[in-house]
Every structure is written in C-alpha cells, then in structure tokens.
C-alpha positions in Angstrom: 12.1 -1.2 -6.5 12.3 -4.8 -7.3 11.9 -6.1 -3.8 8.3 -4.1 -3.8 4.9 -5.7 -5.0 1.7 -4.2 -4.9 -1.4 -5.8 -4.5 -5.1 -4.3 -5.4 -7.3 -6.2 -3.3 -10.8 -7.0 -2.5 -11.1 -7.6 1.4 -13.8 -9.2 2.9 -13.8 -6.7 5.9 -13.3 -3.9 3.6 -16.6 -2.1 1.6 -13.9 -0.9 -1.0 -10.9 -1.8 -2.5 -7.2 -1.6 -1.0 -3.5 -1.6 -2.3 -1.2 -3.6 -0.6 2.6 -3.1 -0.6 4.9 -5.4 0.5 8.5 -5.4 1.1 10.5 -9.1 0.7 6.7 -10.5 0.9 6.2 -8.8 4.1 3.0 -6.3 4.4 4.8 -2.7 4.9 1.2 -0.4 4.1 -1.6 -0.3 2.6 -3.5 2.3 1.0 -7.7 3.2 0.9 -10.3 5.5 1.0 -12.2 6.9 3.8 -15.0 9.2 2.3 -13.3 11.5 -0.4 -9.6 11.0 1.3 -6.8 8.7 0.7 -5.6 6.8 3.4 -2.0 5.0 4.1 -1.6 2.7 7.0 1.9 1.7 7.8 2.0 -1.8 9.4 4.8 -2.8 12.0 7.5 -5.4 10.7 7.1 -8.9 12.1 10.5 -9.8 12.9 12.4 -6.4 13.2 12.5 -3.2 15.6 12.3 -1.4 12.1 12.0 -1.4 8.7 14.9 0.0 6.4 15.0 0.4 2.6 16.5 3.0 0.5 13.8 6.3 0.8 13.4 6.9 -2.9 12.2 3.0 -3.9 9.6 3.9 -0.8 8.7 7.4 -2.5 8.3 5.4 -5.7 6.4 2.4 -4.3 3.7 4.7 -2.7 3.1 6.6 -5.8 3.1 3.7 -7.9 0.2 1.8 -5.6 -1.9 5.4 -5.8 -1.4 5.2 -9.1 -2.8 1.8 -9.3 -5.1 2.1 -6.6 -6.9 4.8 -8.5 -6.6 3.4 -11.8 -8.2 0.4 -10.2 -11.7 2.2 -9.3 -9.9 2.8 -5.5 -9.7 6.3 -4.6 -13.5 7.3 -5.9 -15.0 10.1 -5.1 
C-alpha cells in the first residue's frame, strides 16, 4: 500500500471535510458525506485509459481513508 497516501482535507468548496487518496501522487477518489451517507467518488486518471493496482492495496486503501475520514470528525451524523 506504499504507493497510497491519504489526505483529510478542508476544501474551500466543500461545507465538510474530505479524504483524498492518491495513487503515485495522482488523485484516484475521494471520500465525503452527503447527509447521513458516505460518499466515494472515483476520479478518471490523467494520463491513462485506466487505472491498474493490485485489488487488495485498493480494498485496504479505501478502508483505511474511512477509517481516517471518520476518525477525523468526517462521516458525522
């Protein structure tokens, strides 16, 4: 999961709080909260058709951003 980081972030167009994961540096999702539900928004990849990572680090980089998210104040109900 090395080639992961998450962000938790404070956007300026955004009332609450949002993680950020990137892949290589590159913005792959981001997670927040509409209303009582958790969002996930995958974004396309700038330079590829597609992106490709081994689907357990993915799994794992997910749970570990709602885990942060939430542990963050994110993901209030």
């Amino acid at each position: 999961m090395e080639k992961f980081r998450i962000t938790i972030a404070s956007l300026p167009d955004r009332e609450n709080l949002v993680a950020e994961i990137l892949y290589n540096g590159v913005q792959w999702a981001e997670l927040s909260q509409e209303g009582k539900e958790l969002i996930i928004q995958f974004y396309s990849h700038p330079r590829q058709d597609y992106w490709k990572f081994p689907l357990d680090e993915a799994f794992a980089a997910l749970e570990e951003a709602k885990k942060r998210f939430i542990g963050m104040g994110g993901g209030r109900e």
